[in-house]
C-alpha positions, 0 to 999 in steps of 0.5 A: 560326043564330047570335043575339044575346041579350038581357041578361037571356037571356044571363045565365040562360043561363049562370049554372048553368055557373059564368059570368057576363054582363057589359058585352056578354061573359060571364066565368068564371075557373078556379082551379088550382094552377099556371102550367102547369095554367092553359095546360092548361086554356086549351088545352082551352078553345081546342080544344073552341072549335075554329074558333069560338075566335079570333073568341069566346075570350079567355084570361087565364092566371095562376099561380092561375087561368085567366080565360075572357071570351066574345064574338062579335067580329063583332057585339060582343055575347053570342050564342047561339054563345058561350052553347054555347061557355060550356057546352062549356068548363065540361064540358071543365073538369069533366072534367079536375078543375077548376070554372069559377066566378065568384068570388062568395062562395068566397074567390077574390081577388075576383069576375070584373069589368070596369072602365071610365073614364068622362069626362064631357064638354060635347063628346064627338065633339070630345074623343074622337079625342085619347083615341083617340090617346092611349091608342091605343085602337080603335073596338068591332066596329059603334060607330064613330061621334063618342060612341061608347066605345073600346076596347082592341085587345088586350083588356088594358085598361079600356074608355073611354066618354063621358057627357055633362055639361048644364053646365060642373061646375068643381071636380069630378071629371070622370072615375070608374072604374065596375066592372061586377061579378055582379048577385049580387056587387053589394051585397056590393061595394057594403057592402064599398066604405061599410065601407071608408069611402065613402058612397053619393052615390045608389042611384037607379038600382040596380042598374044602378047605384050611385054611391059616393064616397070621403073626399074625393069622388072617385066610382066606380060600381058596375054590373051588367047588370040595370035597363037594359032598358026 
């Protein structure tokens, strides 16, 4: 019986076989040494998911690696189905000479990720349907509703979601990029983004998130899985 997991049981389940939970998926990338052993290994991937592929795997190949996102398309959350799936995808890759992994601390390019935009709003149901327009973005499998997120449905880009704002805020950002990252791959982004020459506008709900800054104000956050529940 197909279950869905929490975050915390997604995540422990997972991590010895080189993938990581991220926003409601789980990830992991496989380097390799060219365009044609990308498509090799994605297409180990798709058999050994057999029918379970077109409603769980998503593949991105590249000349470097192949990139690997699980996801029960039908409840739009990680269950136990696509934890078995994780698992089977990695011995497959084991076997042909490749190690799925997720960038953490290897100099990979960097770590798997996932970024969203968030706009902050005094009315989300009434500036949702232009962003949906104009983005051609769809609704999420289950979350149709005026404040929920969209979502690409090609799965290429970034997910948009809403924040409410209390009060007006003139002359401040009033949108933010957040990039989910490995809970054990946040401080290290976060240490890299204030030697780069950001600061920390607050770490009061770390780690589910931090927010940073650049120069001039402009905001992004840092997030992870962990810190949400409860």
């Amino acid at each position: 019986m197909e279950r869905i997991l929490s975050r915390q049981e997604a995540s422990e389940s997972v991590r010895d076989h080189g993938w990581r939970y991220l926003l409601g998926a789980l990830h992991t990338a496989v380097p390799v040494g060219s365009l044609a052993q990308a498509i090799s290994v994605a297409a180990d991937a798709v058999a050994v998911c057999g029918d379970d592929a077109d409603r769980h795997l998503r593949v991105d190949a590249r000349p470097g690696q192949a990139l690997f996102t699980l996801q029960s398309l039908d409840h739009a959350a990680v269950t136990t189905r696509d934890v078995e799936l994780a698992r089977r995808i990695s011995a497959t890759a084991a076997k042909a000479g490749f190690l799925p992994e997720p960038g953490i601390g290897t100099g990979a390019p960097r770590s798997v990720q996932v970024m969203e935009i968030a706009i902050d709003a005094l009315d989300v149901s009434g500036i949702r349907p232009f962003w949906k327009a104009v983005s051609g973005y769809a609704d999420e499998a289950g979350a149709d509703g005026p404040e929920d997120p969209l979502v690409d449905p090609l799965g290429q880009g970034p997910a948009i979601w809403f924040q409410h704002m209390d009060r007006a805020r003139p002359q401040r950002n009033r949108l933010h990029i957040d990039i989910s990252v490995p809970h054990d791959e946040a401080a290290r982004r976060v240490e890299a983004a204030l030697a780069a020459g950001g600061r920390l506008v607050s770490a009061t709900r770390a780690p589910a998130f931090w927010v940073l800054a650049d120069q001039e104000g402009n905001e992004a956050c840092v997030t992870t899985w962990q810190g949400r529940d409860g």
